[in-house]
N, CA, C and O atoms as a GROMACS GRO file, in nm:
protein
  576
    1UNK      N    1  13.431   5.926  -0.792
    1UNK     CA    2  13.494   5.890  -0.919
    1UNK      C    3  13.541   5.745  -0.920
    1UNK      O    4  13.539   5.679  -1.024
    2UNK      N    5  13.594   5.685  -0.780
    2UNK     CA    6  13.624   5.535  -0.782
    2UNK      C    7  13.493   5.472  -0.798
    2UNK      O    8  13.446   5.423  -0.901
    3UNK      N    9  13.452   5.478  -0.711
    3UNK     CA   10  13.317   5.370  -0.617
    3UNK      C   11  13.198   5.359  -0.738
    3UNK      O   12  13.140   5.252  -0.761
    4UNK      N   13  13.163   5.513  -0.828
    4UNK     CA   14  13.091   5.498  -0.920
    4UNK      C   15  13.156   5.440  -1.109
    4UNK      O   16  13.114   5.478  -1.218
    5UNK      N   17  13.242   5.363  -1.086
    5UNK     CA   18  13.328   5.357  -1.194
    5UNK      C   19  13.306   5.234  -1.206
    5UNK      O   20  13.312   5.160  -1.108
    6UNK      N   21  13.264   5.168  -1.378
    6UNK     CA   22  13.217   5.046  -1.364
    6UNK      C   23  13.332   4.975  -1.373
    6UNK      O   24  13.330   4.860  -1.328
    7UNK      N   25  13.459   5.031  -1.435
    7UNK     CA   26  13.576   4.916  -1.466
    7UNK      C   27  13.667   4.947  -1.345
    7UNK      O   28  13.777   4.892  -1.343
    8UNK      N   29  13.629   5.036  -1.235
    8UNK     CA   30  13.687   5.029  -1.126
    8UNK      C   31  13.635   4.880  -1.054
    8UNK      O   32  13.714   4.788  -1.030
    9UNK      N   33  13.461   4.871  -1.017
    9UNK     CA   34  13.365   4.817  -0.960
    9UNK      C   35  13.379   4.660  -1.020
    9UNK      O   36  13.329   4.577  -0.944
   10UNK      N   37  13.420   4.622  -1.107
   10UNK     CA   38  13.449   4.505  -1.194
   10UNK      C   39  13.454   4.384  -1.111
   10UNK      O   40  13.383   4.284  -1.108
   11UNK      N   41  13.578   4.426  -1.030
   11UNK     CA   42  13.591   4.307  -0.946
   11UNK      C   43  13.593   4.343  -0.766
   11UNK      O   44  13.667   4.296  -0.679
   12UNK      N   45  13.511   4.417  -0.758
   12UNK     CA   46  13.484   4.453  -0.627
   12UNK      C   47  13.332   4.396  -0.580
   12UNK      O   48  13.250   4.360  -0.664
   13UNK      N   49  13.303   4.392  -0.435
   13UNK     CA   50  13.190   4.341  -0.407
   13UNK      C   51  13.095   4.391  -0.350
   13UNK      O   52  13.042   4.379  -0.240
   14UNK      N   53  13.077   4.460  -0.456
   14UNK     CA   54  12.896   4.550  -0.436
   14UNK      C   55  12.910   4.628  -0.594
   14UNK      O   56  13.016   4.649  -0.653
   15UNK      N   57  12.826   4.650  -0.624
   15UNK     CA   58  12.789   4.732  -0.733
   15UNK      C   59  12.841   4.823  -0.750
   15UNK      O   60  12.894   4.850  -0.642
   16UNK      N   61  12.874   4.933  -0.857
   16UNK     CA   62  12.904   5.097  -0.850
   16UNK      C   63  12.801   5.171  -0.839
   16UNK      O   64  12.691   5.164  -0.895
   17UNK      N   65  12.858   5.275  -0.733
   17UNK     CA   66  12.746   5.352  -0.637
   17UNK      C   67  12.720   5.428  -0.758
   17UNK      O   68  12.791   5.452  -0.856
   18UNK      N   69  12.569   5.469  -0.716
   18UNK     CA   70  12.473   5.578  -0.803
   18UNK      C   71  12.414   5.698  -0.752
   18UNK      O   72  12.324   5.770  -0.796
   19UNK      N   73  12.501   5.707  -0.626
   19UNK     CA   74  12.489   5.788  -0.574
   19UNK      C   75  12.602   5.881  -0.471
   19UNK      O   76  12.701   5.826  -0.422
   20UNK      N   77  12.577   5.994  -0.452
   20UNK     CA   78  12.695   6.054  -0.352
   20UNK      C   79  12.696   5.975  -0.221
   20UNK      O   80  12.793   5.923  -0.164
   21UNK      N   81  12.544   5.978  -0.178
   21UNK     CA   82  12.552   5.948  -0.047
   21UNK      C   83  12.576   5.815  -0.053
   21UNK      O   84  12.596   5.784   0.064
   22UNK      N   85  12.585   5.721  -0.117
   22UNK     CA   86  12.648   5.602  -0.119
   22UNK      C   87  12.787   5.610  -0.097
   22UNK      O   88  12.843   5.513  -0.046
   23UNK      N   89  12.847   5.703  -0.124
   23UNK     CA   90  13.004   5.698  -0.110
   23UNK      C   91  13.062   5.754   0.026
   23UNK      O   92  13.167   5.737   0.089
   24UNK      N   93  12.950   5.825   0.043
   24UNK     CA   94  12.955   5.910   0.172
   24UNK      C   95  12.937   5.815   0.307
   24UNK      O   96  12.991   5.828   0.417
   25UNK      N   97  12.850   5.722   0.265
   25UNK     CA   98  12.795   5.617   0.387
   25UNK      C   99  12.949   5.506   0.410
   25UNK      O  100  12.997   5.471   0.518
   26UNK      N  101  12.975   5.487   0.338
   26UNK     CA  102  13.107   5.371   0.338
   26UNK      C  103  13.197   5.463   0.337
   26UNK      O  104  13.299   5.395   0.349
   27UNK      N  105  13.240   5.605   0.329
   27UNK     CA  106  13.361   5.652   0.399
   27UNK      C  107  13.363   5.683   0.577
   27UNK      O  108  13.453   5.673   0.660
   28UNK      N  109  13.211   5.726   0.586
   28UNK     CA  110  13.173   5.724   0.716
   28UNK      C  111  13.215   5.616   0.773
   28UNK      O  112  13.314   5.624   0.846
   29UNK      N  113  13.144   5.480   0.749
   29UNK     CA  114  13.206   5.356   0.791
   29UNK      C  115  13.335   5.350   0.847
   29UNK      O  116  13.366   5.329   0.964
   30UNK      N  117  13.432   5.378   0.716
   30UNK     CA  118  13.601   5.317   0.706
   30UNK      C  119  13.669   5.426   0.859
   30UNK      O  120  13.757   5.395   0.939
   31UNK      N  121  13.595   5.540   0.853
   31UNK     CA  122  13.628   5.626   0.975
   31UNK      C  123  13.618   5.618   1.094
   31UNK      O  124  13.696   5.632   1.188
   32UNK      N  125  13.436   5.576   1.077
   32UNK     CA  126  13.408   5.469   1.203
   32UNK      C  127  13.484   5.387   1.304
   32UNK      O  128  13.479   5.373   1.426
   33UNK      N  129  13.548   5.342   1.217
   33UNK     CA  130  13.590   5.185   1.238
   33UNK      C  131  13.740   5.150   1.249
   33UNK      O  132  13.801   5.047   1.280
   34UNK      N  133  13.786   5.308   1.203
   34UNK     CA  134  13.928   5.260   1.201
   34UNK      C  135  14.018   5.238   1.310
   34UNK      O  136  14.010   5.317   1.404
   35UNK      N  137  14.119   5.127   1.317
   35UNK     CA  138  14.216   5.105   1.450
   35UNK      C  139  14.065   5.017   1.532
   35UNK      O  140  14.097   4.960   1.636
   36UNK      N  141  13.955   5.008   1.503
   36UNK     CA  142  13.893   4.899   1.593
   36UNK      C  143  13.868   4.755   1.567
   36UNK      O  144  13.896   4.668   1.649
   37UNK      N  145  13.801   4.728   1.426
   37UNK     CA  146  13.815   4.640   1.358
   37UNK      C  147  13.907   4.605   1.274
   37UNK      O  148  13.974   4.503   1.263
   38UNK      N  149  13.894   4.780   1.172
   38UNK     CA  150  14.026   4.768   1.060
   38UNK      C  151  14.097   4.903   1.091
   38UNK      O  152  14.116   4.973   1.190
   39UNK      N  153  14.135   4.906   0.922
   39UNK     CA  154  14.224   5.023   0.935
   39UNK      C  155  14.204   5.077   0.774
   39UNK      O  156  14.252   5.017   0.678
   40UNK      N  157  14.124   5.205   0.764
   40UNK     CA  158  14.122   5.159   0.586
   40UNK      C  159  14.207   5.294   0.537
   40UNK      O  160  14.172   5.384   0.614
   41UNK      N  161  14.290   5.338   0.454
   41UNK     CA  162  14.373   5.445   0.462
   41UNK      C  163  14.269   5.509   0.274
   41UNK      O  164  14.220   5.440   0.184
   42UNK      N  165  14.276   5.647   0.289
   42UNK     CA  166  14.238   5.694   0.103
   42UNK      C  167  14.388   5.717   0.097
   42UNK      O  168  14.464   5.752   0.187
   43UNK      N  169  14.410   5.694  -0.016
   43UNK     CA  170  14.549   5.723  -0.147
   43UNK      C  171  14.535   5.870  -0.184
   43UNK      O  172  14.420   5.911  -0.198
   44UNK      N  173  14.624   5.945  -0.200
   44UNK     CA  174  14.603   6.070  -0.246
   44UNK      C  175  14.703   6.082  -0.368
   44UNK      O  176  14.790   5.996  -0.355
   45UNK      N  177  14.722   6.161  -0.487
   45UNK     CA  178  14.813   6.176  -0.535
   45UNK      C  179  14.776   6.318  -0.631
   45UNK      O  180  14.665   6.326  -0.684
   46UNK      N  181  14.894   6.443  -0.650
   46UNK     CA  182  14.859   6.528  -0.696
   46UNK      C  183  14.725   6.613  -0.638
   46UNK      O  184  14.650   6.686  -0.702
   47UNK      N  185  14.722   6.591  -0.542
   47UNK     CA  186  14.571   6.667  -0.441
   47UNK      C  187  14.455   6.597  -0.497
   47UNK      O  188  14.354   6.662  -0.523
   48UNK      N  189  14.460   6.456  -0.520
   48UNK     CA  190  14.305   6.380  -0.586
   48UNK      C  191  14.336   6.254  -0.522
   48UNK      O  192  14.444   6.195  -0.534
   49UNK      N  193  14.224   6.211  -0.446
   49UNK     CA  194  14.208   6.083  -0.429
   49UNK      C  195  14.219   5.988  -0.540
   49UNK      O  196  14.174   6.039  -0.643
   50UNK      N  197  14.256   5.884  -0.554
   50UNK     CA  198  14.304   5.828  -0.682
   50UNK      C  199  14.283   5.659  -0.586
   50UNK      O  200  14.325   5.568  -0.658
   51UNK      N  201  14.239   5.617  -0.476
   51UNK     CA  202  14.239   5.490  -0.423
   51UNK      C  203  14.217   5.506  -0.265
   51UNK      O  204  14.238   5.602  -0.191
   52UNK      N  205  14.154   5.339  -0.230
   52UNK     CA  206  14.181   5.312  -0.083
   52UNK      C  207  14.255   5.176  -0.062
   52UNK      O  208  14.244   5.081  -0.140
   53UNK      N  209  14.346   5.174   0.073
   53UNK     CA  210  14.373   5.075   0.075
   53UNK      C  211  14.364   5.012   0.195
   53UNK      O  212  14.334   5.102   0.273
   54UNK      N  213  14.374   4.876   0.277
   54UNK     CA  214  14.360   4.883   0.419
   54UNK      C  215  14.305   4.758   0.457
   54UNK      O  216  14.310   4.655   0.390
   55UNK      N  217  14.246   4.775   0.583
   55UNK     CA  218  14.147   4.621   0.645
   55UNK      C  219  14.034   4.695   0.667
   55UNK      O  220  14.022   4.782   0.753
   56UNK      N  221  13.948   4.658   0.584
   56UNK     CA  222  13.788   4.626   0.629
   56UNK      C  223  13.763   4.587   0.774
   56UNK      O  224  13.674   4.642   0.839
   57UNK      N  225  13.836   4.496   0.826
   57UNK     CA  226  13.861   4.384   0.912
   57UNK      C  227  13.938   4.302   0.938
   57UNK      O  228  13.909   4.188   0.902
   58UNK      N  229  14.060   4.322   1.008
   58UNK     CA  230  14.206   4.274   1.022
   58UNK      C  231  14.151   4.104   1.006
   58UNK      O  232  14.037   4.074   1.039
   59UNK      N  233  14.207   4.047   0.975
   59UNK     CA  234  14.345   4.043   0.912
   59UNK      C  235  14.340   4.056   0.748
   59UNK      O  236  14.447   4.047   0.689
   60UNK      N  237  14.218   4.078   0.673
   60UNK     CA  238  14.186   4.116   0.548
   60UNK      C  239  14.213   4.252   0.456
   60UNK      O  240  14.125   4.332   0.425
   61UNK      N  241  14.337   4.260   0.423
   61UNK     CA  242  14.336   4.337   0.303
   61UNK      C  243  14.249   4.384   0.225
   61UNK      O  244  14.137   4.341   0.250
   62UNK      N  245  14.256   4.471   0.120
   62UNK     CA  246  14.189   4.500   0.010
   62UNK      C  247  14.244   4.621  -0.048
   62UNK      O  248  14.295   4.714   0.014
   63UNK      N  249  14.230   4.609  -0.175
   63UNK     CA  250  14.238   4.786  -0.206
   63UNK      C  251  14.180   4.825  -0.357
   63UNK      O  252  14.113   4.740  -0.416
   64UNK      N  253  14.199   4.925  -0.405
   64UNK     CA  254  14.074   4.983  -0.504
   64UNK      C  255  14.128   5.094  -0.539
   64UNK      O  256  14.142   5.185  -0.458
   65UNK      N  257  14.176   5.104  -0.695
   65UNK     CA  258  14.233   5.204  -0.747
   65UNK      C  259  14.140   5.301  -0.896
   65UNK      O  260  14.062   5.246  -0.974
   66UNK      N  261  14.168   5.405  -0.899
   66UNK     CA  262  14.070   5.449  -0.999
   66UNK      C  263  14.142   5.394  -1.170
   66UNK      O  264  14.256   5.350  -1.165
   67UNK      N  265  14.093   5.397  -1.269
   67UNK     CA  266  14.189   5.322  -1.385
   67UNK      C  267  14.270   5.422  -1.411
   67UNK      O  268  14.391   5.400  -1.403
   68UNK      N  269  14.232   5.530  -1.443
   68UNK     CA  270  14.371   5.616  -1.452
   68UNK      C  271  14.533   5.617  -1.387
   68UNK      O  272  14.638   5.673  -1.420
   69UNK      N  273  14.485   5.502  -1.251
   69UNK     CA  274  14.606   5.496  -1.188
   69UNK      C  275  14.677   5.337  -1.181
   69UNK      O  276  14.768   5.307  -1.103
   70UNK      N  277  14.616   5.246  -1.279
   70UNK     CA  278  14.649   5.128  -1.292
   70UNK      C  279  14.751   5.087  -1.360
   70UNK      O  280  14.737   5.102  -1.481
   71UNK      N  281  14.885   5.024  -1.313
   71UNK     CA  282  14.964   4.994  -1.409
   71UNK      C  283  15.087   5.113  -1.360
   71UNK      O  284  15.199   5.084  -1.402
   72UNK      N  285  15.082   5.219  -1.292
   72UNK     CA  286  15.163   5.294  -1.238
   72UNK      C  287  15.237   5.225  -1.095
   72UNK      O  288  15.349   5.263  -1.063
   73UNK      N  289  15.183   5.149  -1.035
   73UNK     CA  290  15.327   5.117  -0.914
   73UNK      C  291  15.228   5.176  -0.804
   73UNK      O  292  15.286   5.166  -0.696
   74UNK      N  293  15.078   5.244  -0.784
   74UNK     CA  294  15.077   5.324  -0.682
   74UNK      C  295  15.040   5.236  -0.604
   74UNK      O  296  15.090   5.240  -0.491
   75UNK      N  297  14.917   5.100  -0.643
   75UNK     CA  298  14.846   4.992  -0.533
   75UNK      C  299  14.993   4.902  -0.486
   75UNK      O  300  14.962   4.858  -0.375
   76UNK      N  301  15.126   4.859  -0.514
   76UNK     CA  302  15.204   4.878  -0.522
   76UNK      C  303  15.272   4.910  -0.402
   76UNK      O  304  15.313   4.824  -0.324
   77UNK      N  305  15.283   5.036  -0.384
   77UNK     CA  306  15.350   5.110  -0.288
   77UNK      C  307  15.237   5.139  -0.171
   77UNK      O  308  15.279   5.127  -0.056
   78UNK      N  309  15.111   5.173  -0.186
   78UNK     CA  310  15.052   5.179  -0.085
   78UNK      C  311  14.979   5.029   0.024
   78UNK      O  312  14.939   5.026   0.140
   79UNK      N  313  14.990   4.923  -0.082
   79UNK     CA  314  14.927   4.815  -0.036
   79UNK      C  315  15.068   4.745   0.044
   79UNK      O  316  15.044   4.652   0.121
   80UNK      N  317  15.184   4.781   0.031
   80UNK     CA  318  15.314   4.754   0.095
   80UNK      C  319  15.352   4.850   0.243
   80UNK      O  320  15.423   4.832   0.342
   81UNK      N  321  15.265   4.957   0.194
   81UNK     CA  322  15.204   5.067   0.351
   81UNK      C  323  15.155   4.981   0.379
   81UNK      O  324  15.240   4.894   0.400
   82UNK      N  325  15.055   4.944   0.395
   82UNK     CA  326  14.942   4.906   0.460
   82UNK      C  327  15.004   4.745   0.538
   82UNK      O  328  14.992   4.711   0.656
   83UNK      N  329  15.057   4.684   0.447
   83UNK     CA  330  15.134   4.500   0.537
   83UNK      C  331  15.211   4.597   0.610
   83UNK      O  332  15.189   4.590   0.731
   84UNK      N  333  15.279   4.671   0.583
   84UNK     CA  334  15.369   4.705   0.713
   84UNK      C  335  15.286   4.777   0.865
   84UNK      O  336  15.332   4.802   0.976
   85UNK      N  337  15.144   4.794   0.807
   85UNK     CA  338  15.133   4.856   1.006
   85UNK      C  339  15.061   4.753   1.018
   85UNK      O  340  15.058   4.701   1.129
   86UNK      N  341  14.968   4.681   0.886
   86UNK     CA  342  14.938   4.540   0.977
   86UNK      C  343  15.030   4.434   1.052
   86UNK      O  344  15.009   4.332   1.118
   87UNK      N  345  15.152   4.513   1.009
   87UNK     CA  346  15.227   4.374   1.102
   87UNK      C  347  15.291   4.401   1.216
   87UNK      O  348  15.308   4.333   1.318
   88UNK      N  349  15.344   4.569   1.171
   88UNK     CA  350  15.403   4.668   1.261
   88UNK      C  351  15.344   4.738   1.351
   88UNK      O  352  15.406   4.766   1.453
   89UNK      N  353  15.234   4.774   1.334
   89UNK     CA  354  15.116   4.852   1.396
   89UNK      C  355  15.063   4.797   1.477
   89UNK      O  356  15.062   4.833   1.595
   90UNK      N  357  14.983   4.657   1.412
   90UNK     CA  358  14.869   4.625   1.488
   90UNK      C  359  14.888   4.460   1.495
   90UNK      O  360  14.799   4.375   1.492
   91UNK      N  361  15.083   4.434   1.508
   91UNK     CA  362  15.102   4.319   1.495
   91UNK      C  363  15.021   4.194   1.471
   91UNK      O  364  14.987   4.121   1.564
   92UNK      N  365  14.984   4.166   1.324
   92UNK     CA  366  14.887   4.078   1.275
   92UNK      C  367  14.997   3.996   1.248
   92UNK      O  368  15.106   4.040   1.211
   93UNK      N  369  14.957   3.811   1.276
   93UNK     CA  370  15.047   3.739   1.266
   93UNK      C  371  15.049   3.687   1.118
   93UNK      O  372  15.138   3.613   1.076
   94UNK      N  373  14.944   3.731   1.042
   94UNK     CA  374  14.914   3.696   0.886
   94UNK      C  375  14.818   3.832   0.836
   94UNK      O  376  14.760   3.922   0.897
   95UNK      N  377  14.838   3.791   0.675
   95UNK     CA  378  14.731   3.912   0.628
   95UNK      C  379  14.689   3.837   0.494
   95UNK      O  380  14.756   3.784   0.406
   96UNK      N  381  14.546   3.853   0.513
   96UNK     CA  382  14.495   3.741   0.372
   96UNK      C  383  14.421   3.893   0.297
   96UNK      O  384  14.420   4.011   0.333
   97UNK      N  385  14.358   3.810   0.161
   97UNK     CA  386  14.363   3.884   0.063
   97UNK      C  387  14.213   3.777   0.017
   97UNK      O  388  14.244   3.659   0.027
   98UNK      N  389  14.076   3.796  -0.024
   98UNK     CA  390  14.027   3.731  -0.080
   98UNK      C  391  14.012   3.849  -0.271
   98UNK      O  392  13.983   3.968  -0.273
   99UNK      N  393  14.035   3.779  -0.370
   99UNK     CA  394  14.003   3.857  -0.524
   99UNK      C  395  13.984   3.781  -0.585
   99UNK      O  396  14.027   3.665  -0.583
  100UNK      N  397  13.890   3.847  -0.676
  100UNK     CA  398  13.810   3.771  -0.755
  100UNK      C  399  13.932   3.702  -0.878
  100UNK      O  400  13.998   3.790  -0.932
  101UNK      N  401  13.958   3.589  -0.912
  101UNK     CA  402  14.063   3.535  -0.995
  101UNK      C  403  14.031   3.615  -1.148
  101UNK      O  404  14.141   3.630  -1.203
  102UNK      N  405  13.984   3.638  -1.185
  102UNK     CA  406  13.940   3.696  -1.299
  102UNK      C  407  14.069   3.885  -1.280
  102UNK      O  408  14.109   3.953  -1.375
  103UNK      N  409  14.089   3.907  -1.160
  103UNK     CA  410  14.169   4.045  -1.092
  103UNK      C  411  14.337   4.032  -1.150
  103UNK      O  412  14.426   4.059  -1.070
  104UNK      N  413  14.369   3.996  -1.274
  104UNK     CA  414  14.521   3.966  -1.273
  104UNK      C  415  14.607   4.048  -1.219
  104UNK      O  416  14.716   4.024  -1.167
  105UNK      N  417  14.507   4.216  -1.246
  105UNK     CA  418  14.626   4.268  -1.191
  105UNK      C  419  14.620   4.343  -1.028
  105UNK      O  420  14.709   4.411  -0.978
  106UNK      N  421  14.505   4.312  -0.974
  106UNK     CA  422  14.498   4.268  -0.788
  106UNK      C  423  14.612   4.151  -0.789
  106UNK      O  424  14.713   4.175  -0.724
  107UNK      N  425  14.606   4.068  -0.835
  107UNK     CA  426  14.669   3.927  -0.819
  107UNK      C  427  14.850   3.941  -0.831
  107UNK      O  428  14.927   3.869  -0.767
  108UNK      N  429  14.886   4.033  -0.914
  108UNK     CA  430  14.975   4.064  -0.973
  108UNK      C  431  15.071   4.147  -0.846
  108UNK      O  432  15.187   4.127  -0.811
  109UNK      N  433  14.976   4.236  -0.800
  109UNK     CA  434  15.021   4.306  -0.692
  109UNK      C  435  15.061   4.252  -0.575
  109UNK      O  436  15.163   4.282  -0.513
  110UNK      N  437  14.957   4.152  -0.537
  110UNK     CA  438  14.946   4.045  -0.400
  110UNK      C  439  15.086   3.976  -0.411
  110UNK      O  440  15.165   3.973  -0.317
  111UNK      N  441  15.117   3.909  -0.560
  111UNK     CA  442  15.218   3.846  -0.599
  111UNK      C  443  15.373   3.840  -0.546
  111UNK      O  444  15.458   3.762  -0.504
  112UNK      N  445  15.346   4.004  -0.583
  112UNK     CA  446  15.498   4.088  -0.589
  112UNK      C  447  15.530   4.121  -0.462
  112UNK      O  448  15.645   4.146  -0.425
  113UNK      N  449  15.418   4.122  -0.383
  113UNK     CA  450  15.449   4.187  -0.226
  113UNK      C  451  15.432   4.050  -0.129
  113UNK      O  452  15.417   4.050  -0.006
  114UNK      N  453  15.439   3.931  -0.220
  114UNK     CA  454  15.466   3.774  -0.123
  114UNK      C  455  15.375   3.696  -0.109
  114UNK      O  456  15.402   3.582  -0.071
  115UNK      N  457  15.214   3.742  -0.141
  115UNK     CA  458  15.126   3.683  -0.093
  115UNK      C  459  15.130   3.537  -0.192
  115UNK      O  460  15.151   3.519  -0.312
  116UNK      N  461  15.090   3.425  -0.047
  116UNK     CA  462  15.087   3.302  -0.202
  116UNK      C  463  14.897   3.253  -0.183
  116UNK      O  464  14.796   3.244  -0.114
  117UNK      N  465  14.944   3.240  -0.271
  117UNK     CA  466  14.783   3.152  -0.310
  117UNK      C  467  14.743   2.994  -0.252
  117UNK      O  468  14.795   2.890  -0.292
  118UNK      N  469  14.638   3.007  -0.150
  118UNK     CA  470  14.612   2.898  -0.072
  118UNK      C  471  14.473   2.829  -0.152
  118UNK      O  472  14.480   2.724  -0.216
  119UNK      N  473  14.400   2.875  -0.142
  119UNK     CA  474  14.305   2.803  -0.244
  119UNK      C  475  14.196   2.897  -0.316
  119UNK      O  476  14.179   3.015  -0.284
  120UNK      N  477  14.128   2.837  -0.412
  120UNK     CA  478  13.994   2.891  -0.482
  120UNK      C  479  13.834   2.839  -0.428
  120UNK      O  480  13.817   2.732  -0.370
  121UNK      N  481  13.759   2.907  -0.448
  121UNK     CA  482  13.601   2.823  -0.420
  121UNK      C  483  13.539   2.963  -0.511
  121UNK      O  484  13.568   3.081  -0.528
  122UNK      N  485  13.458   2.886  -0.545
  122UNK     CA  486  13.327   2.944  -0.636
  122UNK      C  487  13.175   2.989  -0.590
  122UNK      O  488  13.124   2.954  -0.484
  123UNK      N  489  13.130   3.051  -0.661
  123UNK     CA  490  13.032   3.112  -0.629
  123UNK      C  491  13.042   3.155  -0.439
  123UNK      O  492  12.991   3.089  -0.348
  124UNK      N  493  13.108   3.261  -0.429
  124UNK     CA  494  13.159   3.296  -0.307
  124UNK      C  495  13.076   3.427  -0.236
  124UNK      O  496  13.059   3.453  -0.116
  125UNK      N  497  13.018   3.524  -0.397
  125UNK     CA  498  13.040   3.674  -0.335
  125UNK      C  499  12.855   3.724  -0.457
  125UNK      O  500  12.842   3.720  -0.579
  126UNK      N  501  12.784   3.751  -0.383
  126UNK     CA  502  12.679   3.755  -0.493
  126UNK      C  503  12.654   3.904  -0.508
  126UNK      O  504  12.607   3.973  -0.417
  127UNK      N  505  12.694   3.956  -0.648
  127UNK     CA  506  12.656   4.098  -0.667
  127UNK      C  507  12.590   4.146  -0.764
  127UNK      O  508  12.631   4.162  -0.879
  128UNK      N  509  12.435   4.184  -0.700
  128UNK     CA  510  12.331   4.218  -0.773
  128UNK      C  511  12.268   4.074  -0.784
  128UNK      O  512  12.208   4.032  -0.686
  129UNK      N  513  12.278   3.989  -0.910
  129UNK     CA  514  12.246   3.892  -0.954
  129UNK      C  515  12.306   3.787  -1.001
  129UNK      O  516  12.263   3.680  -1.044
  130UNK      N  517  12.477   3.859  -0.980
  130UNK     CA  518  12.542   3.721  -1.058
  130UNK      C  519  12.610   3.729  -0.938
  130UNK      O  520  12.645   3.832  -0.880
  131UNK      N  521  12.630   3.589  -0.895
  131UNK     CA  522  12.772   3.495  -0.829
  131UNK      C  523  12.906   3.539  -0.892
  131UNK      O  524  12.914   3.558  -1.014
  132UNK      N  525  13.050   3.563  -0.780
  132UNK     CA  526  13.182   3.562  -0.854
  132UNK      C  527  13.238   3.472  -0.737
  132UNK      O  528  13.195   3.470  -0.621
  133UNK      N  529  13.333   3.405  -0.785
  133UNK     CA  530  13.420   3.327  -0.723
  133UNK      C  531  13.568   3.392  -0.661
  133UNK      O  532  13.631   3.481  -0.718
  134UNK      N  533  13.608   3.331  -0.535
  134UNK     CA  534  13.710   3.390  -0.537
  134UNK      C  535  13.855   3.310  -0.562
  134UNK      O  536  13.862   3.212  -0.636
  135UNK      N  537  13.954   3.359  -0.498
  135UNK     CA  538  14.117   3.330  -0.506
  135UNK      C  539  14.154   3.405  -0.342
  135UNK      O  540  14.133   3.522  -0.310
  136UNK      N  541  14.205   3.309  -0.271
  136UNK     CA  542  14.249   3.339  -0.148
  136UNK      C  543  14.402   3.371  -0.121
  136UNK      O  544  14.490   3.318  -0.189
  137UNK      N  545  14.423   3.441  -0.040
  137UNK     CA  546  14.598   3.491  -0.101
  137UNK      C  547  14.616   3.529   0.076
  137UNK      O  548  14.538   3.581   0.155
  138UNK      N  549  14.753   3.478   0.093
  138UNK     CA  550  14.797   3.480   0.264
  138UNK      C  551  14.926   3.511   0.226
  138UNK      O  552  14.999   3.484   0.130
  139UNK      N  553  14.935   3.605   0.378
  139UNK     CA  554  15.121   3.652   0.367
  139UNK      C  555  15.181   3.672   0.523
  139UNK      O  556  15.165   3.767   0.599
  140UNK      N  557  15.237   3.580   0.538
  140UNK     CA  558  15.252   3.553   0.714
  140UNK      C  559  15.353   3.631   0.746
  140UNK      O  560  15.444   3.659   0.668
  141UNK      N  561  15.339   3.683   0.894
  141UNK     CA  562  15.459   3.815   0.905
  141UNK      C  563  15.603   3.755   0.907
  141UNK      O  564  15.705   3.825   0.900
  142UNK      N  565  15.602   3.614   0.919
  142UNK     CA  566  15.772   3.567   0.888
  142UNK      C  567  15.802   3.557   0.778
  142UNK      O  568  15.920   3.579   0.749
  143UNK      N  569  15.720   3.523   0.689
  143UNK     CA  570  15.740   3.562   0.541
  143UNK      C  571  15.804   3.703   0.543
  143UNK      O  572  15.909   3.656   0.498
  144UNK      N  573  15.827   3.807   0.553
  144UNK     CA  574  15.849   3.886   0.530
  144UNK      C  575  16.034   3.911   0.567
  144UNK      O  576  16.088   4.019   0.541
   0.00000   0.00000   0.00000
């Protein structure tokens, strides 16, 4: 319901899946992988996945909410989980954030939980056929 959602997929980097086993292959992954590279956590709320949040690849953030849950506080509260075991956990001395600037309200979130904005570059991330640019966002554990 996330991964195949086009106004979820908007500003994420790969397409929306068209398939199950597409969703199936990149949860495999995040399981794979977790505590080695990254750490990627699913969001639950009311017994429904509703988001993920986490590192792909420490020291990189990310997270991905379904729209039904946008504008509620949840990326919010879980993306404020997540800086705390990157810093607490798996003592990361920083945690960056790359989103597409066009993301106000990724940006919005990063904002509120400290991250500042170090620079922009363009044509960064190519999906499908079009180029998106990003917005780089850092939050050092003394900041906190």
């Amino acid at each position: 319901a996330i991964f195949s959602n086009r106004a979820t997929m908007e500003y994420w980097s790969w397409q929306p899946h068209s398939s199950v086993a597409e969703t199936v292959y990149i949860l495999e992954d995040m399981v794979g992988s977790f505590g080695v590279e990254g750490a990627d956590f699913v969001v639950e709320y009311e017994a429904a996945v509703i988001g993920t949040v986490g590192f792909s690849k420490f020291p990189e953030i990310g997270f991905i909410f379904h729209p039904s849950c946008w504008r509620s506080g949840f990326a919010t509260e879980a993306v404020s989980a997540a800086i705390e075991y990157g810093f607490f956990q798996k003592k990361l001395p920083e945690i960056v954030a790359d989103v597409d600037p066009r993301n106000t309200g990724s940006i919005r979130v990063l904002e509120k939980l400290g991250f500042q904005e170090t620079h922009r570059e363009t044509k960064t991330i190519l999906v499908g056929d079009v180029w998106y640019n990003s917005a780089y966002f850092n939050l050092k554990r003394s900041d906190i």
